[in-house]
PDB file of the backbone (N, CA, C, O) and the ligand in Angstrom, with CONECT records:
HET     ZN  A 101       1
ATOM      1  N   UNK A   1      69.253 109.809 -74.023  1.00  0.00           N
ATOM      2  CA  UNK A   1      69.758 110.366 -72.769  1.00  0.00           C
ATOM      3  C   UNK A   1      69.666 109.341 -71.635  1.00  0.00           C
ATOM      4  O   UNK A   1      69.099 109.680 -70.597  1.00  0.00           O
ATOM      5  N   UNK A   2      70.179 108.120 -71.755  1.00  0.00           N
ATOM      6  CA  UNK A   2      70.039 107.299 -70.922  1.00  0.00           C
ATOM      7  C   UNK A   2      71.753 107.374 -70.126  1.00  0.00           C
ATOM      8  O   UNK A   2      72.314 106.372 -69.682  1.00  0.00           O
ATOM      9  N   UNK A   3      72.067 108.116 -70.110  1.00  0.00           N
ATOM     10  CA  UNK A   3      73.723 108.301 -69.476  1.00  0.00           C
ATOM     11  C   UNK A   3      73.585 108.815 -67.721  1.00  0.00           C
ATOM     12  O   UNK A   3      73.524 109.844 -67.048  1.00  0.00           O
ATOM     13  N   UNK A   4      73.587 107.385 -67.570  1.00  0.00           N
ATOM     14  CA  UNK A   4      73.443 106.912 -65.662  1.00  0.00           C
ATOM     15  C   UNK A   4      74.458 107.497 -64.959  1.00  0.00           C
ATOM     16  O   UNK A   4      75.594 107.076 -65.179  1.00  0.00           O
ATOM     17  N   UNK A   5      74.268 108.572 -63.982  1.00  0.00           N
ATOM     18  CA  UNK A   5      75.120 108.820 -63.440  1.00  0.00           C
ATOM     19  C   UNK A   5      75.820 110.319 -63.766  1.00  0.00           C
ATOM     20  O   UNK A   5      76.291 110.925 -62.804  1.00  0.00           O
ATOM     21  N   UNK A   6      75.890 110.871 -64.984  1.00  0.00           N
ATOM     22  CA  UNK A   6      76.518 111.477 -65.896  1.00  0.00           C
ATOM     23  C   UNK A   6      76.189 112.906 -65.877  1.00  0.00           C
ATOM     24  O   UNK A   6      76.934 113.833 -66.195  1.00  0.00           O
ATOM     25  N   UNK A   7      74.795 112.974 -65.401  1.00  0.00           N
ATOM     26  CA  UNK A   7      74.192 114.429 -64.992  1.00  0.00           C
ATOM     27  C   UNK A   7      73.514 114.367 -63.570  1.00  0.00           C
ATOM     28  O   UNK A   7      72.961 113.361 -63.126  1.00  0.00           O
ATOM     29  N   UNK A   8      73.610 115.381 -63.019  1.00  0.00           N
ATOM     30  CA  UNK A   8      73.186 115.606 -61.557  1.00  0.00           C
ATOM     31  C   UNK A   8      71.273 115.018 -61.841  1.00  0.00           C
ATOM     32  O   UNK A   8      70.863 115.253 -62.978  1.00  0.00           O
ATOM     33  N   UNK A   9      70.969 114.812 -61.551  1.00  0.00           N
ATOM     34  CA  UNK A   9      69.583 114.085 -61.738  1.00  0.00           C
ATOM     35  C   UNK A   9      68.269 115.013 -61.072  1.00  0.00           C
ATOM     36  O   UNK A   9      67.088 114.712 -60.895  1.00  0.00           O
ATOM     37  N   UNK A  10      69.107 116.380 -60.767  1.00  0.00           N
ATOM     38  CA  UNK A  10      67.755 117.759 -59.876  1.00  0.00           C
ATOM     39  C   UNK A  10      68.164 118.463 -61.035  1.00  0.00           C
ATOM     40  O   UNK A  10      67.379 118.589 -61.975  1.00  0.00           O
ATOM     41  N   UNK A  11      69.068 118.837 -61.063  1.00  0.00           N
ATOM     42  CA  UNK A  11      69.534 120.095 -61.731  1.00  0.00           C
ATOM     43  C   UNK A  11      70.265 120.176 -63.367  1.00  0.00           C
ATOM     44  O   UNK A  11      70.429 121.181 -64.059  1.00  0.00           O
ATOM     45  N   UNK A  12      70.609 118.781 -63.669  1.00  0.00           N
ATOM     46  CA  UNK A  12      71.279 118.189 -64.789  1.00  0.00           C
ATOM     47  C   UNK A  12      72.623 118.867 -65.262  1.00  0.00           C
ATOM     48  O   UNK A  12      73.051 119.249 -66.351  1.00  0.00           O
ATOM     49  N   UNK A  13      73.041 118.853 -64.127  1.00  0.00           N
ATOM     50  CA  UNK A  13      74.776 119.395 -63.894  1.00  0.00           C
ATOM     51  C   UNK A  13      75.732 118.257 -64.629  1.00  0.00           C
ATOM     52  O   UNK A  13      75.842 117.144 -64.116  1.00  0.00           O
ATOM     53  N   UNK A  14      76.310 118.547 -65.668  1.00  0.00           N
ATOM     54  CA  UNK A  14      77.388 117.759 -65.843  1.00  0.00           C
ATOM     55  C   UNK A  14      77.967 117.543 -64.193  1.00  0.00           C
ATOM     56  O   UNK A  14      78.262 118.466 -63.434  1.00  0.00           O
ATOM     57  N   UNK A  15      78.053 115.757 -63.813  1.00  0.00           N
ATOM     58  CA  UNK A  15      78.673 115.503 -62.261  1.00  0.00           C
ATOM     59  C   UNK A  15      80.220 115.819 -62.721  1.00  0.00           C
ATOM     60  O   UNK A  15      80.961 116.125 -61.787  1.00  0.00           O
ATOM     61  N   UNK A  16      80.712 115.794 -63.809  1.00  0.00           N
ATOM     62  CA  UNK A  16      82.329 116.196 -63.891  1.00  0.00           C
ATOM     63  C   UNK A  16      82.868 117.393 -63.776  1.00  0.00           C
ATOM     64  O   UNK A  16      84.077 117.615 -63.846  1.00  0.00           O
ATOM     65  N   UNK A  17      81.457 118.732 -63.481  1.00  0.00           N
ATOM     66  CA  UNK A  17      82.087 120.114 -63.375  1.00  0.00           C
ATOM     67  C   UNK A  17      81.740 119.814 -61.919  1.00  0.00           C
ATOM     68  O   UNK A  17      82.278 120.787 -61.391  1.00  0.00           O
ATOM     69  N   UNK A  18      81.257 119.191 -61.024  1.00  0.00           N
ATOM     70  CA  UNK A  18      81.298 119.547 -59.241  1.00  0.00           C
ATOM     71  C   UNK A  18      82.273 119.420 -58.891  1.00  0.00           C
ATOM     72  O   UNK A  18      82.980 118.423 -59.035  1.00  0.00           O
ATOM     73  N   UNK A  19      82.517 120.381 -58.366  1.00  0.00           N
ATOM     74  CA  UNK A  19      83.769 120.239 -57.292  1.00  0.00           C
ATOM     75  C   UNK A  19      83.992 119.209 -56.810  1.00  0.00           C
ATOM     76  O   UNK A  19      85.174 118.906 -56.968  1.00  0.00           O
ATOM     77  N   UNK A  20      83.268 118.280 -56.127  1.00  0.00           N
ATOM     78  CA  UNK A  20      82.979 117.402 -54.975  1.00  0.00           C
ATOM     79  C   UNK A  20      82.566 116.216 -55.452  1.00  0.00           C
ATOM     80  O   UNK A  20      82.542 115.159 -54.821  1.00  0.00           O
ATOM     81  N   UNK A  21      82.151 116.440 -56.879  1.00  0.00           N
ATOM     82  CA  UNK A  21      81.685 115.617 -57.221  1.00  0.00           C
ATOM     83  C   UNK A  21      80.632 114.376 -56.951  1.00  0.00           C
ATOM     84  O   UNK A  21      80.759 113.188 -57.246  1.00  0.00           O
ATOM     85  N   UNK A  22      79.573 115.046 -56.304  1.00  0.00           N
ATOM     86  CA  UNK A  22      78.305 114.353 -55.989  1.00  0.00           C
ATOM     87  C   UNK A  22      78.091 114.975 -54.630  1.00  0.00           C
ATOM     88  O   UNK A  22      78.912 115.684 -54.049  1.00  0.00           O
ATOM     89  N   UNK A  23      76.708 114.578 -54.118  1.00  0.00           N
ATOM     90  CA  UNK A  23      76.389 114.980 -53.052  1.00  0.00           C
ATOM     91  C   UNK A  23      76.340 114.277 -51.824  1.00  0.00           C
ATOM     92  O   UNK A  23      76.582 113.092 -52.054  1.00  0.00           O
ATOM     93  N   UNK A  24      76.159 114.459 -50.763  1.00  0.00           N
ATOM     94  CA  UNK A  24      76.589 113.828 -49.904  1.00  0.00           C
ATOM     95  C   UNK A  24      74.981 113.502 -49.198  1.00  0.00           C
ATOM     96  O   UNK A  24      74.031 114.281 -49.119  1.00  0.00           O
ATOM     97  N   UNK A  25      75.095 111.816 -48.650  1.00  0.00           N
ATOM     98  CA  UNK A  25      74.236 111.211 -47.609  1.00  0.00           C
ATOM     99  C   UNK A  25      74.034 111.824 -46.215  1.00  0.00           C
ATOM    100  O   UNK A  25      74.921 112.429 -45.613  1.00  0.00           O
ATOM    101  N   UNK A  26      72.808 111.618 -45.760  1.00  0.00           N
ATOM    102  CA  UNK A  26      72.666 111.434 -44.287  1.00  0.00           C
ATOM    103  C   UNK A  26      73.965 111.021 -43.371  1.00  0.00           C
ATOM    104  O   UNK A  26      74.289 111.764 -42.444  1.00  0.00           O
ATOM    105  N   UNK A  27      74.924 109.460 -43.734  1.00  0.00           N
ATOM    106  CA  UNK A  27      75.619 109.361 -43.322  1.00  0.00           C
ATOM    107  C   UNK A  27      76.907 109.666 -43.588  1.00  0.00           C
ATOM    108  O   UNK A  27      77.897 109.067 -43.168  1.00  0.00           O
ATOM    109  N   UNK A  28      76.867 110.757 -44.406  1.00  0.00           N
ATOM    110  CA  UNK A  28      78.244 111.234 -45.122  1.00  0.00           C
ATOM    111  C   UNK A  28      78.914 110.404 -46.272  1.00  0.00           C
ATOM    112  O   UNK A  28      80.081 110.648 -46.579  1.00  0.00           O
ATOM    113  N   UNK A  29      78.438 109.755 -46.697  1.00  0.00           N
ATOM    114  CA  UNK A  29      79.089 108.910 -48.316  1.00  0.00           C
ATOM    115  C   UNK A  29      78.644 109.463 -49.547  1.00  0.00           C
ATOM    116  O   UNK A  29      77.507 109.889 -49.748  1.00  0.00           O
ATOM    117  N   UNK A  30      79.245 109.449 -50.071  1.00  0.00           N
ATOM    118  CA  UNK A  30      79.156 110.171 -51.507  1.00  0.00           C
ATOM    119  C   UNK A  30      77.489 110.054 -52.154  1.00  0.00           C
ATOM    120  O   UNK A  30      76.984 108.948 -51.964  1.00  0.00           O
ATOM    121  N   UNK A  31      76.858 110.784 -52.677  1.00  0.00           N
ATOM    122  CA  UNK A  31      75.674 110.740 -53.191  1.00  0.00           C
ATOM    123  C   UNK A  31      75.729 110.733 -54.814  1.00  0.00           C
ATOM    124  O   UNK A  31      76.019 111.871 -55.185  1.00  0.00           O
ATOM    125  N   UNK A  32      75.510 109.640 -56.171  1.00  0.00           N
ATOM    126  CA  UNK A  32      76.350 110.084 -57.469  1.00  0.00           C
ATOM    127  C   UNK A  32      75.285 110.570 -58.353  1.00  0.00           C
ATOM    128  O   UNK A  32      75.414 111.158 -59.427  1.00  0.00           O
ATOM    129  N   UNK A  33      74.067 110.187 -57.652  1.00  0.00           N
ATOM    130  CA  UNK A  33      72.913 110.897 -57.964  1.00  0.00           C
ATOM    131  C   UNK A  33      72.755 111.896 -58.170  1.00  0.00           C
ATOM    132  O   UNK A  33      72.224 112.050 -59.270  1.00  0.00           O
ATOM    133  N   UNK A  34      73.028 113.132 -57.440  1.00  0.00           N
ATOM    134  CA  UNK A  34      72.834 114.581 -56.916  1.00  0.00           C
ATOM    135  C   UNK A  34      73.592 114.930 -57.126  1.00  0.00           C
ATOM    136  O   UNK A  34      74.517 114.141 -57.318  1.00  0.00           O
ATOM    137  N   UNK A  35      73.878 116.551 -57.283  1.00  0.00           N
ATOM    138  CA  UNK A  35      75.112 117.338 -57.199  1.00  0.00           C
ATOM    139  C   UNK A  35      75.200 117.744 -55.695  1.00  0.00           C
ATOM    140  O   UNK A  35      74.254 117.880 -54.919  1.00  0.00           O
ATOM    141  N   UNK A  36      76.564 117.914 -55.437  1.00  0.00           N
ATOM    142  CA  UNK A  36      76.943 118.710 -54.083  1.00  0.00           C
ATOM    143  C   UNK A  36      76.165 120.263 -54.052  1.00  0.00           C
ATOM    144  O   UNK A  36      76.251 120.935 -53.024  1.00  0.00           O
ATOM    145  N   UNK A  37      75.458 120.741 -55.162  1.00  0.00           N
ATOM    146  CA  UNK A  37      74.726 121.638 -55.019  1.00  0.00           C
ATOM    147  C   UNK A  37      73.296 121.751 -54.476  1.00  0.00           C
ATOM    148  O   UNK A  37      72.683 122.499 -53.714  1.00  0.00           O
ATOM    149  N   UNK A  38      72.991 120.413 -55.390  1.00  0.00           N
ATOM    150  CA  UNK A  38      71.482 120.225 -55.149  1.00  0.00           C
ATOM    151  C   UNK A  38      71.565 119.317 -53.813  1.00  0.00           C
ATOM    152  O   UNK A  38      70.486 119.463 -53.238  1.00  0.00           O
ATOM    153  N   UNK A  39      72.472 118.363 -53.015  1.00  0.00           N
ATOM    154  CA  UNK A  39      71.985 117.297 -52.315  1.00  0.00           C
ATOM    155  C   UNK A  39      73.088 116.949 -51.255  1.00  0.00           C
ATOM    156  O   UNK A  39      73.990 116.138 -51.466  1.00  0.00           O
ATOM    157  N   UNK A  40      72.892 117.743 -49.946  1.00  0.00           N
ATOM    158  CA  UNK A  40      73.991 117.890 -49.091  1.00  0.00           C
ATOM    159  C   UNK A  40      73.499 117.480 -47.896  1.00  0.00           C
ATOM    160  O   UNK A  40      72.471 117.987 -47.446  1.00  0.00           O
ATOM    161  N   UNK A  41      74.421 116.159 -47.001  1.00  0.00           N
ATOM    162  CA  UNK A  41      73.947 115.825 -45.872  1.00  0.00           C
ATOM    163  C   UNK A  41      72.553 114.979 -45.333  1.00  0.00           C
ATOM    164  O   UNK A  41      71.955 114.825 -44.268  1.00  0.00           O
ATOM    165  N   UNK A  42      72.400 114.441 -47.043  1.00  0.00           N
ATOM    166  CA  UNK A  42      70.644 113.507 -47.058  1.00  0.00           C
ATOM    167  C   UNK A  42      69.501 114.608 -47.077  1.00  0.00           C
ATOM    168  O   UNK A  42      68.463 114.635 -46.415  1.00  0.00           O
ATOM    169  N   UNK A  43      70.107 115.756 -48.278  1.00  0.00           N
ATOM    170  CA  UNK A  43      68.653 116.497 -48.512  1.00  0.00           C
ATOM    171  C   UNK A  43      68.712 117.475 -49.163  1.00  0.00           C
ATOM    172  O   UNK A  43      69.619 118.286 -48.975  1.00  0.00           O
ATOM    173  N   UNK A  44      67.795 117.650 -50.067  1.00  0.00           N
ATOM    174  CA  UNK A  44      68.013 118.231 -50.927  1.00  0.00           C
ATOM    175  C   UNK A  44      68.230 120.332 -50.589  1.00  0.00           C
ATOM    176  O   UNK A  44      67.549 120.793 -49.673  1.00  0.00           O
ATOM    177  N   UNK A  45      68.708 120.834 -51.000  1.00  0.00           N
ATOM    178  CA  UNK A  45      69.176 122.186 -51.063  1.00  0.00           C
ATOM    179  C   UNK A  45      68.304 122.982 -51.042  1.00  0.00           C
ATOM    180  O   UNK A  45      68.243 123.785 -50.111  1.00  0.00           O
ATOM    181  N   UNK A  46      67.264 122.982 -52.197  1.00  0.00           N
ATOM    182  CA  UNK A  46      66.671 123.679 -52.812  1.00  0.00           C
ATOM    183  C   UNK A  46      65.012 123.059 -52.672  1.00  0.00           C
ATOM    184  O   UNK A  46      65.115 121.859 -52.924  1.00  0.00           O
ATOM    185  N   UNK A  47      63.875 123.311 -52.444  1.00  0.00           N
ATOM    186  CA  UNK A  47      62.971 122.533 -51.875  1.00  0.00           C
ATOM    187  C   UNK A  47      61.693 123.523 -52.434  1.00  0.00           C
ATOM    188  O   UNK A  47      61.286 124.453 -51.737  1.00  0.00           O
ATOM    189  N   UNK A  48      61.156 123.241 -53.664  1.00  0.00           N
ATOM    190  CA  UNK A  48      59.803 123.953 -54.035  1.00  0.00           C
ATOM    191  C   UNK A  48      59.693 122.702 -55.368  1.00  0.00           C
ATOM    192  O   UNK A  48      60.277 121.621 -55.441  1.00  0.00           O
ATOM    193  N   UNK A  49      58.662 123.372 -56.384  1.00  0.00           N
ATOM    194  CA  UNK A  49      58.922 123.078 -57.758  1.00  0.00           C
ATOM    195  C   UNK A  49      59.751 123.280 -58.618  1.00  0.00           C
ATOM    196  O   UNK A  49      60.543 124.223 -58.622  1.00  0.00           O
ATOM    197  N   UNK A  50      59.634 122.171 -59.677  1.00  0.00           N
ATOM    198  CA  UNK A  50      60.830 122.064 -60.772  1.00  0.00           C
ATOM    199  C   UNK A  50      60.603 123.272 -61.409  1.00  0.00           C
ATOM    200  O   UNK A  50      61.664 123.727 -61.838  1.00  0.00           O
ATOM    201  N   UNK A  51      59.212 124.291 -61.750  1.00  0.00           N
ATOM    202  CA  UNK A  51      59.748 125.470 -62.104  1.00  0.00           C
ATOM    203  C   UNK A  51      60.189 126.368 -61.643  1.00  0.00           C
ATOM    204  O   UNK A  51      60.823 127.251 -62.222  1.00  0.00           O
ATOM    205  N   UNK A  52      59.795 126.255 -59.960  1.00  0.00           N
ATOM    206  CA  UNK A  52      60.712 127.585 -59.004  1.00  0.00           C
ATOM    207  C   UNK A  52      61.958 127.166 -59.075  1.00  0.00           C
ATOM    208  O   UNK A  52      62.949 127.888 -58.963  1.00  0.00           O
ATOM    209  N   UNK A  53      61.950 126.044 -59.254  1.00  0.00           N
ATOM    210  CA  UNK A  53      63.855 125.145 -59.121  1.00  0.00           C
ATOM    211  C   UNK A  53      64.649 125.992 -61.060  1.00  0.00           C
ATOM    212  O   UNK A  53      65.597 126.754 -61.252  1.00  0.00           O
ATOM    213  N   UNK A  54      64.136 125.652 -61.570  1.00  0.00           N
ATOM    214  CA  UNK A  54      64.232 126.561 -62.697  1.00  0.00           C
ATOM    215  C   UNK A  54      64.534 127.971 -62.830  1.00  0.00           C
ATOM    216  O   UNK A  54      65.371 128.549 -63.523  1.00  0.00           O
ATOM    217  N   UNK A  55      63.906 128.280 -62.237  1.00  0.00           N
ATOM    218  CA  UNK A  55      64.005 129.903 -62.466  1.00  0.00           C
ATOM    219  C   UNK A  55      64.758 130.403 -61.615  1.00  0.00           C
ATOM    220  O   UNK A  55      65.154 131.563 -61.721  1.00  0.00           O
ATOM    221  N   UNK A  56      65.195 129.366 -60.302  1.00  0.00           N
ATOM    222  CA  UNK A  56      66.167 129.624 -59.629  1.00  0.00           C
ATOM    223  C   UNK A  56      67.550 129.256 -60.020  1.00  0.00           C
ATOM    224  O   UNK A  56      68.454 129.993 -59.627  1.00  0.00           O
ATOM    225  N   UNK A  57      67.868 128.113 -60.813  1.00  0.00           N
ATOM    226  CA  UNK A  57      68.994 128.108 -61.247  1.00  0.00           C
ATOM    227  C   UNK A  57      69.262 129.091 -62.993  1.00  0.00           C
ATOM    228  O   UNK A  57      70.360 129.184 -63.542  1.00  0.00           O
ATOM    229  N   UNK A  58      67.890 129.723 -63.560  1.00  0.00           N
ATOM    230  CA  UNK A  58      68.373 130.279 -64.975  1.00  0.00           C
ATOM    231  C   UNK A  58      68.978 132.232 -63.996  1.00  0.00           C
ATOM    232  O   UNK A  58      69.622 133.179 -64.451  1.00  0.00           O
ATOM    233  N   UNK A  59      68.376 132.011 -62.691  1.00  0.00           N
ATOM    234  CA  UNK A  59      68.649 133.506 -62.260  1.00  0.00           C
ATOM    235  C   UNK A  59      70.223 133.151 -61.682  1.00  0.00           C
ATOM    236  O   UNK A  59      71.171 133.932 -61.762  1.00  0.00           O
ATOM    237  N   UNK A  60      70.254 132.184 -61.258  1.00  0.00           N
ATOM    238  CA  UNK A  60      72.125 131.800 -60.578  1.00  0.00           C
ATOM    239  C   UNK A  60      72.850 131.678 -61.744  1.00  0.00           C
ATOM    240  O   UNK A  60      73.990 132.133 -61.656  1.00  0.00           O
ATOM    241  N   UNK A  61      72.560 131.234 -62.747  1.00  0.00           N
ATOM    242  CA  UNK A  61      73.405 131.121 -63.986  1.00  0.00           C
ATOM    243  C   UNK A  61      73.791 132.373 -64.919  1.00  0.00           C
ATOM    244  O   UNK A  61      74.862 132.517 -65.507  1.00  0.00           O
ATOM    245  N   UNK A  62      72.567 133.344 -64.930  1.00  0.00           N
ATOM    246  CA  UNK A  62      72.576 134.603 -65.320  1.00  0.00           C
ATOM    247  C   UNK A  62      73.649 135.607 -64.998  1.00  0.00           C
ATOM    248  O   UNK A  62      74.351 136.335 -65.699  1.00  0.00           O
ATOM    249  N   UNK A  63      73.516 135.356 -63.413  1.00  0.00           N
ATOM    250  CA  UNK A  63      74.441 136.198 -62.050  1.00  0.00           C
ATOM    251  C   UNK A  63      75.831 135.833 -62.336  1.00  0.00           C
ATOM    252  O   UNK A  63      76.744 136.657 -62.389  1.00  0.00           O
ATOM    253  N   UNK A  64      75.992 134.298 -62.561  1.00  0.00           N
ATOM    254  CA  UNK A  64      77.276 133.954 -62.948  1.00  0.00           C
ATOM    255  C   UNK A  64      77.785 133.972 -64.689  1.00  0.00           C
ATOM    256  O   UNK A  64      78.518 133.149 -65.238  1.00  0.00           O
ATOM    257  N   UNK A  65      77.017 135.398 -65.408  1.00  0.00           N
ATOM    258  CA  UNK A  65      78.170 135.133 -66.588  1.00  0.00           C
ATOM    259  C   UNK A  65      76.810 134.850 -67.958  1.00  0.00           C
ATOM    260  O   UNK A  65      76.289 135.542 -68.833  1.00  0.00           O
ATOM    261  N   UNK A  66      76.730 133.871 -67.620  1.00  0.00           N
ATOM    262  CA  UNK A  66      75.816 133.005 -68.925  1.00  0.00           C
ATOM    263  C   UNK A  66      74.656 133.516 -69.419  1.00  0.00           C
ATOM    264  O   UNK A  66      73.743 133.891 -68.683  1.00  0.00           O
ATOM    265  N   UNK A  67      74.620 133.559 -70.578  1.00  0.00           N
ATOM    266  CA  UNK A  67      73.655 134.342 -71.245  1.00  0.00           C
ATOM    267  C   UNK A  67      71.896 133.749 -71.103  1.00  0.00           C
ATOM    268  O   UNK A  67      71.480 132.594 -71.020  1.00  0.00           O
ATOM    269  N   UNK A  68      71.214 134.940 -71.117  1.00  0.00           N
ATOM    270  CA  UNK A  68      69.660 134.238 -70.688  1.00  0.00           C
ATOM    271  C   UNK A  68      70.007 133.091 -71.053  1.00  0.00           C
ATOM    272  O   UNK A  68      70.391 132.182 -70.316  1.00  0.00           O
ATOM    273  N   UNK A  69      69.820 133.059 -72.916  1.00  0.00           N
ATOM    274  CA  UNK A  69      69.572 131.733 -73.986  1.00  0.00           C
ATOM    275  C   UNK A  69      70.100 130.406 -73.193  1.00  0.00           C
ATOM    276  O   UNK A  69      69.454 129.392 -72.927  1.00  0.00           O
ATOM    277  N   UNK A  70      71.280 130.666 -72.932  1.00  0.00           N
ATOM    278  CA  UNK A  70      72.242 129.527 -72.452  1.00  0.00           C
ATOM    279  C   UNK A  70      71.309 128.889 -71.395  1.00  0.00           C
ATOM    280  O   UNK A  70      70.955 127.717 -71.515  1.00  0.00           O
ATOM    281  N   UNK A  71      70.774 129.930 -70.002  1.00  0.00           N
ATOM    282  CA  UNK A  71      70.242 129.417 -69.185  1.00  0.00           C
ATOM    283  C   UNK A  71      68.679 128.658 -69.548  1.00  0.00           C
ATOM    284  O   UNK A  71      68.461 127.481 -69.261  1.00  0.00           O
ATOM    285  N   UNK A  72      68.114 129.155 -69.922  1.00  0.00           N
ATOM    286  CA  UNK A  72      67.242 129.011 -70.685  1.00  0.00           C
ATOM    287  C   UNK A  72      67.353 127.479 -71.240  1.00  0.00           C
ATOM    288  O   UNK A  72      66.552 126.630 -70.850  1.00  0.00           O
ATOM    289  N   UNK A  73      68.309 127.196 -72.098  1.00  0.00           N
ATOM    290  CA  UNK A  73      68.759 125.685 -72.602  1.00  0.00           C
ATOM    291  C   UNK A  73      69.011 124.747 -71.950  1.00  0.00           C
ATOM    292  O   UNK A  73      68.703 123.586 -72.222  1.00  0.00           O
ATOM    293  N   UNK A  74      69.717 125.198 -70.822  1.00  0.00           N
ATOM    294  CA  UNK A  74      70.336 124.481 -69.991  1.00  0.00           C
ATOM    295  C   UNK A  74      69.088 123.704 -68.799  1.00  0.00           C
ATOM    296  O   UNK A  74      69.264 122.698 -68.112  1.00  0.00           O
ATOM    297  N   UNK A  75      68.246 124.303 -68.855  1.00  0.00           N
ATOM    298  CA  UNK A  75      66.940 124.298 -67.599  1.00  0.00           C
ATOM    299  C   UNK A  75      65.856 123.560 -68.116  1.00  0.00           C
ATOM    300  O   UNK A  75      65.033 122.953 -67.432  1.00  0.00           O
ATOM    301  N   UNK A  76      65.892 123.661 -69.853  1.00  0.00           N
ATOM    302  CA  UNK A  76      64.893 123.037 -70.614  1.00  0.00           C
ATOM    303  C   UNK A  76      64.245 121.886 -70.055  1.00  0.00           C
ATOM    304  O   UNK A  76      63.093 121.663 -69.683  1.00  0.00           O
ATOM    305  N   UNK A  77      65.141 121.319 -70.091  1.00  0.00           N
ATOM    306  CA  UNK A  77      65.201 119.537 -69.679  1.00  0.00           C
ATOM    307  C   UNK A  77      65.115 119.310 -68.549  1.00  0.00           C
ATOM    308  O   UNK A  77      64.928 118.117 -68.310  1.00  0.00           O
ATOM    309  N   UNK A  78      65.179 120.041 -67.596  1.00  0.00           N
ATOM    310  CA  UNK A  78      65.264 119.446 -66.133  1.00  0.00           C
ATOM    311  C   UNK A  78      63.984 118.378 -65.754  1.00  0.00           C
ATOM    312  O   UNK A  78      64.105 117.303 -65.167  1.00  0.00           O
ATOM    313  N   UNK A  79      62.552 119.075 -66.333  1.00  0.00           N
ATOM    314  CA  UNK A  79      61.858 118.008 -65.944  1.00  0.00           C
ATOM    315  C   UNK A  79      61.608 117.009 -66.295  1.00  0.00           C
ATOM    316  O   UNK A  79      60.439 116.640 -66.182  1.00  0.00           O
ATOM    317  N   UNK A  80      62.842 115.910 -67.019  1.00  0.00           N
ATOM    318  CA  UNK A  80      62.606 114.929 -67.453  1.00  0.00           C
ATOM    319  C   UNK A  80      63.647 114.268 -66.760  1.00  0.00           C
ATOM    320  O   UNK A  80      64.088 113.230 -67.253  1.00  0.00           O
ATOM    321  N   UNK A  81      64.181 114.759 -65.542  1.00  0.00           N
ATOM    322  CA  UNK A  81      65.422 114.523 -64.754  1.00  0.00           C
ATOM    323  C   UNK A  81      64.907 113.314 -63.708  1.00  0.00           C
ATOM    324  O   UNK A  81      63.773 112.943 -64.009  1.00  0.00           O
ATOM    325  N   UNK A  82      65.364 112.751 -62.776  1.00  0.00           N
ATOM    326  CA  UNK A  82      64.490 111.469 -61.793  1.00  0.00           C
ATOM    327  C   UNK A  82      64.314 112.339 -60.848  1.00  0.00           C
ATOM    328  O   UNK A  82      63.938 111.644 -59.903  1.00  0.00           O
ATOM    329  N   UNK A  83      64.341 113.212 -60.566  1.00  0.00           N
ATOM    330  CA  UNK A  83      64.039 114.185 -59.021  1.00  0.00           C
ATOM    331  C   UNK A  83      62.435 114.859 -59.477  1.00  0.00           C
ATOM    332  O   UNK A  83      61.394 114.968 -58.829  1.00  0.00           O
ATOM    333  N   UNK A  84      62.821 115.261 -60.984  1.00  0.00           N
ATOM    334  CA  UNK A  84      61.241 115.170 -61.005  1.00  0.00           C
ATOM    335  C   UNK A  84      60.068 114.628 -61.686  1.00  0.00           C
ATOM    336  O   UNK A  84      58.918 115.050 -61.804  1.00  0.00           O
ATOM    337  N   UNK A  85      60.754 113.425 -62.163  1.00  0.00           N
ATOM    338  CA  UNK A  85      59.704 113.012 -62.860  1.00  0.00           C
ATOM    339  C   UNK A  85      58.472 112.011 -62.453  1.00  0.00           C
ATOM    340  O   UNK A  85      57.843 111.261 -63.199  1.00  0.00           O
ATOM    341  N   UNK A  86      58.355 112.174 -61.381  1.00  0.00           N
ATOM    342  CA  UNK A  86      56.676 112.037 -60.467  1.00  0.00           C
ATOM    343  C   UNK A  86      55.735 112.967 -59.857  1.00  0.00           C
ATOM    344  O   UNK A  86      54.823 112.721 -59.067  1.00  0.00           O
ATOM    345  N   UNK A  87      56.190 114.319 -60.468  1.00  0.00           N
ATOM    346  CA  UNK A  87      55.642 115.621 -60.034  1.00  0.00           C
ATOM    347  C   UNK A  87      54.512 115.909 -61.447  1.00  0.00           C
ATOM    348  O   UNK A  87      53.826 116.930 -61.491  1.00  0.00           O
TER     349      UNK A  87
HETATM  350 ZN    ZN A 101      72.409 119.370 -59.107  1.00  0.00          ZN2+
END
């Protein structure tokens, strides 16, 4: 899983399903790090731990459609993401 760039690096969003496709700086330039979900305007969205960050995106994913399991899979991995791996 060394694919730079390729997943949102908070949330591990494929960056090719954002709308916007990355998030945006302090000074407004594209961020390719982040998703436009997680990282808007030089900061991050969402602001606790990677497991409240978790359980907040397996409950948004739920709401939208996707089955626990899915969410569940999808969240597995987050903490091996660079947003949190000094926590
Ligand atoms: Zn994200």
């Amino acid at each position: 899983m060394s694919t730079k760039n390729k997943f949102c690096q908070s949330c591990g969003m494929p960056m090719s399903k954002d709308p916007q496709s990355g998030g945006t700086n302090a000074d407004g330039n594209r961020n390719e790090t982040y998703c436009s979900y997680c990282y808007q305007n030089g900061a991050f969205t969402f602001n606790g731990t990677v497991t409240e960050f978790q359980e907040f995106c397996r409950t948004k994913m739920v709401e939208n459609g996707q089955s626990k399991f899915m969410a569940w899979l999808f969240t597995r991995g987050m903490k091996r993401l660079v947003r949190w791996k000094n926590n």
